[in-house]
Structure formats: structure tokens, C-alpha cells
N, C-alpha and C positions, 0 to 999 in steps of 0.2 A: 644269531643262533637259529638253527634250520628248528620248524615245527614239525611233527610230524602225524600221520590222520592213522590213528591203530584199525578204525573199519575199514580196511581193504580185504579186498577179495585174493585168495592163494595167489604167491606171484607176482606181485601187486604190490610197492611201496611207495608211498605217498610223500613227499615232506615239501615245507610251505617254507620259501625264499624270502616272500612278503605278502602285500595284501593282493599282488597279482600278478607274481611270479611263484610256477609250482614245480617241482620235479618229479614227474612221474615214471620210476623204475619198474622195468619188465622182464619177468622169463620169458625168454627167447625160444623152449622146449614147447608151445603148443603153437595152433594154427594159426588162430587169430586174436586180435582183442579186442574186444569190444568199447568201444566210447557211448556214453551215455548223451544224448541228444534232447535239447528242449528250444522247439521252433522260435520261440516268442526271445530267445537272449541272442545277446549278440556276440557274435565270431571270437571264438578265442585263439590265438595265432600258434599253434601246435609244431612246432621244432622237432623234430624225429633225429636224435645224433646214434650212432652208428658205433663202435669202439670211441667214441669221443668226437666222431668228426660230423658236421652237419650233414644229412642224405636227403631231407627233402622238409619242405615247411607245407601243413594242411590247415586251410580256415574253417574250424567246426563249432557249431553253437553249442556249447557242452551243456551242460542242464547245470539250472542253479537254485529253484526251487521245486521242480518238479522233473521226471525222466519222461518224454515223450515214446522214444525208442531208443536202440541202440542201431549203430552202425559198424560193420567191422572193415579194421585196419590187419592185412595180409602180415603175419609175421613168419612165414614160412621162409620167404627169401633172405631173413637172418638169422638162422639157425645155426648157434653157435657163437651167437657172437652178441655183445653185450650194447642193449638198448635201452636211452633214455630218451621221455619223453618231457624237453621244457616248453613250458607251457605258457602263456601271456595270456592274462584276462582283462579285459578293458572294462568290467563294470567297476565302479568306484565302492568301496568298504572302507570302515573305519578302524579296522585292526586284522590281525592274522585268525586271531577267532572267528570274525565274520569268515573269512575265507573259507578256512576250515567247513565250514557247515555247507556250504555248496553240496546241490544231492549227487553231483559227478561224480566227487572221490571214493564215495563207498559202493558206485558203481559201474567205476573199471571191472574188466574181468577177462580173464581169457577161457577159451574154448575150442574145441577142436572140429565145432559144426555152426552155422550161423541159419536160424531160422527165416527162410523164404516165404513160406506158405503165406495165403493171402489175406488179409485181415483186416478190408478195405469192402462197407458193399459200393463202390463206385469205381472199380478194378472193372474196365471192358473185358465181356466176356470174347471176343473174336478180334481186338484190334494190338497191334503187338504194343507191349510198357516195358520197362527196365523192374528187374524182379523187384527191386526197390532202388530210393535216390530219386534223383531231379534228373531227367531228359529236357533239352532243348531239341535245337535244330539236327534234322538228319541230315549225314554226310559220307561223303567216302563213299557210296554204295558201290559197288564193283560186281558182277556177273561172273564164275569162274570154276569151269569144268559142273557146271548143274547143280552149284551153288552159290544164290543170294543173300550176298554178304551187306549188313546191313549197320552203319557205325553210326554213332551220334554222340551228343554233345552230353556229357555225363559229370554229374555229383555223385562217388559213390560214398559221399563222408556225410549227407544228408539229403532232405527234401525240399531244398531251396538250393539255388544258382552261387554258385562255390567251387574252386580244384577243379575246372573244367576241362576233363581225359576224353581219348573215345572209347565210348561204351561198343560195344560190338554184341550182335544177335548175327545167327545166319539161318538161314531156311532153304528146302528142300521145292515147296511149294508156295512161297509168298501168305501162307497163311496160320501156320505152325512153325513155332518159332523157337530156335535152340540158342540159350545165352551163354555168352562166352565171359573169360575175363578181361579186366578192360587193356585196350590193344594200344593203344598209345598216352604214355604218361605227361604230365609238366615238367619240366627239366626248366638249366636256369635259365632259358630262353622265354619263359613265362608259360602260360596256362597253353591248353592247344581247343585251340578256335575252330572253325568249319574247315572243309578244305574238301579234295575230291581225291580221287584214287583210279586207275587206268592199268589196264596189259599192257606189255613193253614185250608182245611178239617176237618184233626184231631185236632186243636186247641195245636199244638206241641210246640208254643210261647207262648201260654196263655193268649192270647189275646182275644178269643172264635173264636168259630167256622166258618170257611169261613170267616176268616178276610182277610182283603187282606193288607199282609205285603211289607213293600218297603226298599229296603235296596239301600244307594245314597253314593255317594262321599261330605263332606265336606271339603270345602277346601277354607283356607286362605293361613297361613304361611305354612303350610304344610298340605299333604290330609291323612283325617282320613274317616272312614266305620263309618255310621247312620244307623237307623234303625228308620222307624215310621211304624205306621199302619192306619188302615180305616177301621170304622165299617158300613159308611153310603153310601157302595157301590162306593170308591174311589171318594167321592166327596169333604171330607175335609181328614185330618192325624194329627195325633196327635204323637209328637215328643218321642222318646222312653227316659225319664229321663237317662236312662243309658249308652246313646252315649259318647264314641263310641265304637264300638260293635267290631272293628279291627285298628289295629293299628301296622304302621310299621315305620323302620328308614330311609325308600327311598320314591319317591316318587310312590304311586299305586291311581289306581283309577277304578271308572267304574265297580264295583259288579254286578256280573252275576250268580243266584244262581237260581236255579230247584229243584225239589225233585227227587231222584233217587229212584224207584220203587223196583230194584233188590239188592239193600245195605239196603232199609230202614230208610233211611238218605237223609237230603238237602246235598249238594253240592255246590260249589261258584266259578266262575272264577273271577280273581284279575288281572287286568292288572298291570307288573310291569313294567310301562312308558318307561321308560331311561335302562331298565335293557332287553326290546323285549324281555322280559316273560310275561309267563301267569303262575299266581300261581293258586292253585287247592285245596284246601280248603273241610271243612267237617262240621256237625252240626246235632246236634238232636234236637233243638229249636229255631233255626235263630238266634239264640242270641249270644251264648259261641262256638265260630270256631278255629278248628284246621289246621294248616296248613300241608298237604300230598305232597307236591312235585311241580316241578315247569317243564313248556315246554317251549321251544323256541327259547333258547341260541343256535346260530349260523344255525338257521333254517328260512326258507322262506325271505321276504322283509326285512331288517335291517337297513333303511338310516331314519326313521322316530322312533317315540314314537310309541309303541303299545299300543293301545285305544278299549275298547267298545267292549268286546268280547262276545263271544255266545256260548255253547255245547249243541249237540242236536243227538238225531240216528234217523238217517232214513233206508228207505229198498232201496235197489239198484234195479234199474228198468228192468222187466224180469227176478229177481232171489227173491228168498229167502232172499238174504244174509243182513246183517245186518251192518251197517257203521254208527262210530261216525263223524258229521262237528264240526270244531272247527272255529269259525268266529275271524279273526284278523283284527282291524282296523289299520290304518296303516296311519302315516302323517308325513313329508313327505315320500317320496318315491314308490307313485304308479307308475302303468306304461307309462301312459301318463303326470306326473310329478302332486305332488300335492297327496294330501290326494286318499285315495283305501281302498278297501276292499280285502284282500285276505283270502286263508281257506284252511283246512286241513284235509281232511280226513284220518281216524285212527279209531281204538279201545280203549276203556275206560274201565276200571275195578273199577270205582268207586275213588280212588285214582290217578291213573296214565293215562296221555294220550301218548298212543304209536304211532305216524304217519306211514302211509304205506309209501314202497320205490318205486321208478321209478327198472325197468331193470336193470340200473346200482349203485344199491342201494343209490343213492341219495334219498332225500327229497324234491321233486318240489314244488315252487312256483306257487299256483293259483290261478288265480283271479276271483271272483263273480261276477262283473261286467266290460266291455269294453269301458266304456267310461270315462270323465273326471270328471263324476257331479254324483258319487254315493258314499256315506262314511255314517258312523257309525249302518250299518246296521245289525238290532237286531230281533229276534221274539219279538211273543205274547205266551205268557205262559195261559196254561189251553185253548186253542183254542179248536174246540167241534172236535169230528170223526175226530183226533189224526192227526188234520193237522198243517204242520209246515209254518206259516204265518210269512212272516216278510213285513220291509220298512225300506225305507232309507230314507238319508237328501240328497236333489239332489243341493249339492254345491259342492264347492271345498275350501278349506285351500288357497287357491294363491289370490284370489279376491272375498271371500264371501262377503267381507265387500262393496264392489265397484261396483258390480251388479246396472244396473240404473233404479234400484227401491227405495222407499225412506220410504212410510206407513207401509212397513212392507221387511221384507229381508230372503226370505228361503222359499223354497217348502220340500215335503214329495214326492217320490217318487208312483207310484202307490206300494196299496197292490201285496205281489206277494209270491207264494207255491213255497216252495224249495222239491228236490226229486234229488236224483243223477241217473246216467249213467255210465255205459261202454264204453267207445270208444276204437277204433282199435289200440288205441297200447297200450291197457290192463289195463292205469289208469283210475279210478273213478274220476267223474266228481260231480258238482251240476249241475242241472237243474232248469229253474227260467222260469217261466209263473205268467202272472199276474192272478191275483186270481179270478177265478166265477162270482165273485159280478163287477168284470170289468165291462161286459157284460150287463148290466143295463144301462150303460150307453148311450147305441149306442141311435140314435134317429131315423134313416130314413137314407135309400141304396140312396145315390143318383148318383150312378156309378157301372156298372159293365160290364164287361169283359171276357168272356171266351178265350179268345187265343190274344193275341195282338205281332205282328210279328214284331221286330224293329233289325234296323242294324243302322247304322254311322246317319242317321240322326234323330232327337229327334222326339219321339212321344208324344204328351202335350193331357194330361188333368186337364181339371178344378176341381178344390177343392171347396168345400160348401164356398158359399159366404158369408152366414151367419153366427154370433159367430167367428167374427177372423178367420177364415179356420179351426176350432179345428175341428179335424176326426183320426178314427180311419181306417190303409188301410190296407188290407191283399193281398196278392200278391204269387205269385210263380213263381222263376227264372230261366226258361231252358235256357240254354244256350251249346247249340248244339256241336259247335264246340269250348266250352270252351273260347271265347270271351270274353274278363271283360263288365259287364253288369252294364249302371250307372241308380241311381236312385234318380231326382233332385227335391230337394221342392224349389221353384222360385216366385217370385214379379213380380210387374212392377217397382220396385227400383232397380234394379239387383241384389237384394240379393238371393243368394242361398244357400242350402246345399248337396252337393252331396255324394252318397252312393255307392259306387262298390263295385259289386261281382266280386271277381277275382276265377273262379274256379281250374284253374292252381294253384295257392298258396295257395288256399284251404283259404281264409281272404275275410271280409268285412269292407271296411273301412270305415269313417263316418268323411268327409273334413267340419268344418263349419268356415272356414278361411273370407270368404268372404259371411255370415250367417247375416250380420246387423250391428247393433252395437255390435263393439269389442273391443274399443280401451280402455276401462277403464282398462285393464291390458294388460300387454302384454303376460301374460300367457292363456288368454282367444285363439285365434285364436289357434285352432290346429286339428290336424289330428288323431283319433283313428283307433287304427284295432284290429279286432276281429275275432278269428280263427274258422271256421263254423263247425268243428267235424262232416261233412258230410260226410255218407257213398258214397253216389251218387255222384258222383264229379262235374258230372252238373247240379244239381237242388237245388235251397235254397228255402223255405218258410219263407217268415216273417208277421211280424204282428207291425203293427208301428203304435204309438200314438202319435198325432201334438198337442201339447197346446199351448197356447198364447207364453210361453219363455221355451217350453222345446220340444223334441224329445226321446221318447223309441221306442227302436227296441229288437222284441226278436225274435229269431230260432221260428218256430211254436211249435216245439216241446221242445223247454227250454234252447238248448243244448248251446246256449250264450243270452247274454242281452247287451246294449249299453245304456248307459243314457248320454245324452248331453243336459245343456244349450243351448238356441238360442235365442237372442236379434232380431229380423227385425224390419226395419224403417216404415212398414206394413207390414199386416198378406201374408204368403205366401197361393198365388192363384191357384198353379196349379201343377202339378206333371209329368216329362215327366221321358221317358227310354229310352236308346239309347246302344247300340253294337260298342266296339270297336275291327276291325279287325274280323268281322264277323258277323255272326246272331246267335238274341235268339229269346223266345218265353215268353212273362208274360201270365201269367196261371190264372185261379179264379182270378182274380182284380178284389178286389170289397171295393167301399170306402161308408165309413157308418160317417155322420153327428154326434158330440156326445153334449150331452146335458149341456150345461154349470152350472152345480149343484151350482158351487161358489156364479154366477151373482143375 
């Protein structure tokens, strides 16, 4: 005999199967419904049938003794038509009365609006988030008619990694961001995993002209290559009947495909996970791919899966000359522990990627990023005046899940131009500046400096009061007699972050140990360092971006970047310098107010 839970909300019947089977019947006449959500239980396996027939299954932590939030399930696309939702709970009770008391059933509900607004103070005021939900890796980005279209790896049924769709924003200027609804679903080919997206000019798919094709990872029991397309300017897709378009006996993921100008032919990078390759791939219609050769076997970082790759050429800076990047994600095993980005410089022939050697003909390890909170980062294909754009996911593999945020979980790194370097001991380098459209951001100088003279004791300035201290500060670091030179963001809670330039060791380190809130992992508190590739051995330029929970730092010139996580228990107020073992001098300091686009 069915039990049934009389507190439900209009709309709303309840009735209990047993101690962990529930049926949850729905009016079908409003927008959405809301599921009630509590981070700490585990997955309940959500069955959505349709007139009787299965349509799709969602894993959502339902609340059991308390509601964290709610999330909503779109019921507009079954209007008219009769929906149940059965439901499976894996925690263990001893009768249907326990069940019953669960705090979820009395708070189903449906609604015709779901609350966005932000309710979070660790919400970046200037970096783009998913209005709520779990963000991973970004993907798909595609460039198209003067807008950047920007997809990524999306929970919208919670704040933990779950129903992996792509989430889709797009933007006008890289820095204001318009969110859509989510662009590509799970179907029964399994969840949809990373993947890339590309103009088809020529209509080489036949899909017409200026479509814009998406090629993703499905993945259940095993990950198989999809293909869908978009005719209506990447706002919907339409699944390709003939998935899946690649298929192997290990595990791959993460399709990374361009067109190659000088072969005449697309192209695909194939992470092969467990295997730390990258297969390389070929195609005349996106469709029928050949497999060319594979990179990576016993080359660069090796303690993690390789993930989320990228091939691209660029021109090396001050010459002519011409160099392919190869982008390798990488988790675990970056440098500061925990998921990374590293990359490869080499030549490509279409087929084959050949990496350059160090002096002693090795293969160096390098890394695109120096701090702990930058991973799976990808261009934007078809960008205008042949610029190489990318972004990243500014978490980490060790504690994305545990970050004390809760409406939503994941920032995007800023936009940022990659472009390599020479440095003095003759390897190529990438160079990473955030991109043009930064610069919109600033709002008002409200500090500046031409020479500021510090030694052993600290010299304190105030940071904008307003918008949580968000600023953007640019600075330059003499340091005369080579002195390590600190550079502190501070509270009145004594949170800090501190930054030395040590010009002797030619490194910038970036201490956020004692930064705020840290202790949801113990892999949060740590120490990065970053090597300055300065010719002038006493002078660095940076350029630092404070958000509500993050910190970037790049070389003025590109020649390194540092992306850090930062929790404070309030916004840090003030910025001092100080010389140890000597005197320096901070040069142009000048801190500029930036506009909270998010708020």
C-alpha cells in the first residue's frame, strides 16, 4: 500500500512505494519545479517519465534534514502532458515513516519564476559564473558574427559535479556576460563532457553554411565522440543521428578539432586519459575521422590523466618565426599539487606533432599558469584579426567541490591573448596578458604613485572601499640592491596575502596560507612560485586583479601569470610594500577601482 505525504505544496503529490522508492506527481500548467537541495546527502537517482514513458534520469542530492536551496527542473517542455517523477534514495531508514519525514517532500513546489539574484558574498564581482550550479571546464567556445560564445561543463540540478550539459553564456565584449539556457543535453549516450565547436564556412558537414558544429565527449559506461550542430547562431543543437562519430577501446575524451588551412583538412586533438596521449586525428567533413599518430608517451607531467587539450600556431615575439602550442590538461600532478595546465611548444605538419628540445635534448615541462586555481584551459576558434583567446576554470581537482560557496560553485578565469617569447636560455615560452576588453573594466584611479621608497618597514595603502576592495593595481618593482621585495593584500581580520619578489632567484611567490578562509581542505593553504624570465634582474612589472575570491597576477609583459583562489573573512582593505635586507623603490603604482559587471 502506497503512503502518501498530505504537506505538499499546490500541484504536488507525494506518495511513498517504500523506504526508498517515492512517487512524485506533477502539474504540468506552470514553469518550473523546484527540487529541494541539501549538499551534505547523497544523490537521489530522479526518473522523469513522461505520459508513462522514461524521458530522462537526474542525480540530485534532495534534502533530508535540512533544505540548502532549491533548484529548478524546466517543466515548460511538457505542457500538457502528464508527469511523474520516481524517485530512488540510497540512504538507508527503517520504515516508510522515516521516509516520509525527509524535509524534500514538503518542499517540492512549482513556480512560474526561479530566483537568481546573488546570495553569495564570494560571487566575483568582474569574472564570469553560472547564475547558479556547478561549472567545470570551459568548452565549445566559438567566435560568431561579433559574438563570444562561451559553453562549459554545467550542473544545473546542483552545486556539486552531477547531469554534466553545456551551460552556454555569450558576450558582446568578453567581459559582460548574457546567460542562456543550457545548449546541449545528456541523452542516452551518457552525460556530455568537454568538447570544441568550429564554422563549417564551406558547409564541409553539410549541414550548411556557417554552421557551427560541436563535437563533445559522451560518456557513461564508456566515452564515445558526438557531434551536433547549430543553425540558430549556437543557441539550440540538434544531436547528429549518427553518433558517434569516434570511438575507441580506452578511455578518450575532450575533442579538440580546427581546420587546418595549409592540408585543407579539419584536424582533432583526442586526449588519451590513462594513456597521457594526445591522439591527432584528421577529416574532410567532421564526420568520418582518421586516426594520424599519437604525442606524449613519457613526455612532460605524467602523475595525472591528460585532459582538455588545444593546438594552435602562433608567431614568436620579435621574429618571424612560426611555433605550434599544444595545451595539456593535466590532473592530478601540477606543480603546486592538484589539477594544471602545461604546454608544448613544437611544429606540426598536419599529421605529426614534433616537440622542440631543451640544450640537452630533453623535452621540458611548462607551465601556462603559476598558481593553484587555473585548469582546463582552451581557446575560442574563429576569433576576428587572428587572435589566440583563450580562459580557464579558476578551481582546482583537490577542493572544487568544498570552496564556501553554495548557489553556485566555479569562476572563469579572465579573458587572456596567448603569444610566446624567447627567453635567455634560448627556450620558447607562452606569454599570457589578459585581453583588451579587460580594460573596460577599470572605473576610477583612486591611487597613484610615482616612486614610493620602502625598506623593512611596511608602507600601507588603502584599497577602494567600495565593491569589496575589487581593483585592479599595476606597480613596478626596483629593487636596487636585489632585496626580496613583499607585496601584501591585508584586513582588519588579519588576513593576508603576501607576494615577493625575490630578484636573486629570479621567482615570485604568491603565500595565501593565512588569506581567510582555508580550512575546508587542507590542500587550499599553499605557497606558489613563479619564475619572472626577467632580463633586468632588478625590476618586475605586474599587473594584479583583486575579486571578491580570487587574485591574478601577470608579468606586464605576459612572461608569467599566477591565478589564486582567496576566501577573506572581509574584503581586503589595503596594500602595503616592504624590503627585506635592503631598499627598493615601487615605480607607476597606480590602483584603479573596477566595476562590478556581475552585481
Amino acid at each position: 500500500m502506497m503512503a502518501s505525504n498530505a504537506n505538499c505544496a499546490d500541484g504536488v503529490t507525494v506518495d511513498h512505494l517504500g523506504v526508498n522508492n517515492t512517487l512524485v506527481r506533477v502539474d504540468s500548467g506552470r514553469k518550473f519545479l523546484l527540487m529541494p537541495v541539501q549538499e551534505s546527502n547523497d544523490d537521489a537517482t530522479v526518473n522523469i517519465l513522461v505520459d508513462g514513458k522514461l524521458d530522462r534520469t537526474l542525480h540530485v542530492r534532495l534534502a533530508k534534514t535540512k533544505v540548502d536551496y532549491c533548484v529548478p527542473f524546466d517543466m515548460e517542455q511538457y505542457a500538457g502532458h502528464d508527469v511523474v517523477l520516481n524517485i530512488v534514495t540510497s540512504q538507508s531508514r527503517s520504515s516508510v515513516r522515516d521516509a516520509k519525514e525527509d524535509a524534500c517532500w514538503s518542499r517540492f513546489a512549482l513556480a512560474d519564476t526561479f530566483d537568481t539574484s546573488n546570495r553569495e558574498k564570494y560571487r566575483p564581482a568582474f569574472h564570469h559564473t553560472p547564475l547558479y550550479g556547478w561549472m567545470n571546464d570551459p568548452n565549445g567556445m566559438v567566435y560568431k558574427d561579433g559574438i563570444w560564445h562561451l559553453y562549459y561543463q554545467w550542473n544545473p540540478y546542483g552545486s556539486k559535479w552531477q547531469n554534466l550539459s553545456w551551460g552556454h553564456s555569450s558576450s558582446k565584449d568578453l567581459v559582460t556576460w548574457e546567460h542562456h539556457p543550457v545548449a546541449i543535453e545528456p541523452n542516452g549516450l551518457g552525460y556530455v563532457f568537454s568538447g570544441s565547436s568550429v564554422l563549417d564556412p564551406d558547409n564541409t558537414a553539410g549541414f550548411g553554411k556557417d554552421a557551427i558544429i560541436s563535437l563533445y565527449t559522451s560518456a557513461a559506461a564508456s566515452q564515445i565522440q558526438s557531434l551536433a550542430h547549430s543553425k540558430d547562431n549556437g543557441m539550440t543543437f540538434e544531436i547528429y543521428p549518427g553518433n558517434p562519430v569516434i570511438t575507441l577501446e580506452s578511455e578518450a575524451r575532450d575533442p579538440n578539432m580546427f581546420w587546418n588551412a595549409a592540408t585543407g583538412e579539419w584536424n582533432l586533438l583526442l586526449a588519451h586519459a590513462l594513456d597521457h596521449e594526445m591522439l591527432i586525428f584528421r577529416s574532410p567533413d567532421l564526420k568520418n575521422w582518421t586516426l594520424n599518430s599519437a604525442f606524449g608517451k613519457g613526455l612532460g607531467a605524467q602523475d595525472g590523466v591528460w585532459e582538455c587539450p588545444d593546438l594552435f600556431e602562433l608567431t614568436v615575439e620579435g621574429s618571424g618565426e612560426k611555433k605550434w602550442m599544444l595545451i595539456c590538461n593535466i590532473n592530478p600532478g601540477g606543480p603546486f599539487g592538484g589539477s594544471a595546465a602545461q604546454y608544448f611548444i613544437g611544429d606540426f605538419d598536419g599529421k605529426t606533432f614534433t616537440p622542440d628540445k631543451d640544450a640537452d635534448g630533453n623535452v621540458p615541462t611548462k607551465w601556462m599558469d603559476f598558481g593553484k586555481d587555473h585548469y582546463a584551459t582552451v581557446s575560442w576558434s574563429d576569433a576576428p584579426d587572428n587572435r589566440r583567446t583563450v580562459i580557464g576554470w579558476m578551481s582546482n581537482w583537490q577542493y572544487a567541490a568544498e570552496v564556501p560557496t553554495m548557489q553556485f560553485r566555479s569562476a572563469n578565469t579572465l579573458p587572456r591573448e596567448m603569444g610566446l617569447f624567447k627567453a635567455s636560455d634560448g627556450q620558447i615560452y607562452v606569454s599570457t596578458v589578459p585581453s583588451p576588453e579587460v580594460d573596460m573594466l577599470r572605473d576610477r584611479l583612486v591611487s597613484r604613485q610615482s616612486k614610493l621608497s620602502v625598506g623593512k618597514n611596511p608602507r600601507k595603502i588603502s584599497l577602494p572601499a567600495d565593491n569589496d576592495g575589487i581593483c585592479e593595481i599595476l606597480l613596478d618593482i626596483d629593487s636596487r640592491k636585489g632585496a626580496p621585495v613583499s607585496v601584501m593584500l591585508s584586513n582588519d581580520e588579519g588576513d593576508y596575502v603576501d607576494m615577493v619578489y625575490n630578484p636573486s632567484e629570479g621567482t615570485l611567490t604568491f603565500d595565501r596560507r593565512k588569506s581567510g578562509v582555508t580550512d575546508f581542505s587542507q590542500d587550499f593553504p599553499a605557497v606558489t612560485v613563479a619564475p619572472t624570465f626577467s632580463d633586468d634582474d632588478s625590476t618586475l612589472k605586474l599587473r594584479i586583479f583583486v575579486d571578491r575570491s580570487s587574485i591574478e597576477v601577470f608579468e606586464a609583459d605576459g612572461k608569467f601569470a599566477m591565478t589564486n583562489l582567496v576566501f577573506p573573512t572581509v574584503p581586503y582593505n589595503r596594500i602595503s610594500f616592504s624590503a627585506d635586507g635592503g631598499r627598493a623603490d615601487i615605480r607607476n603604482l597606480r590602483i584603479f577601482s573596477i566595476k562590478a559587471v556581475n552585481d
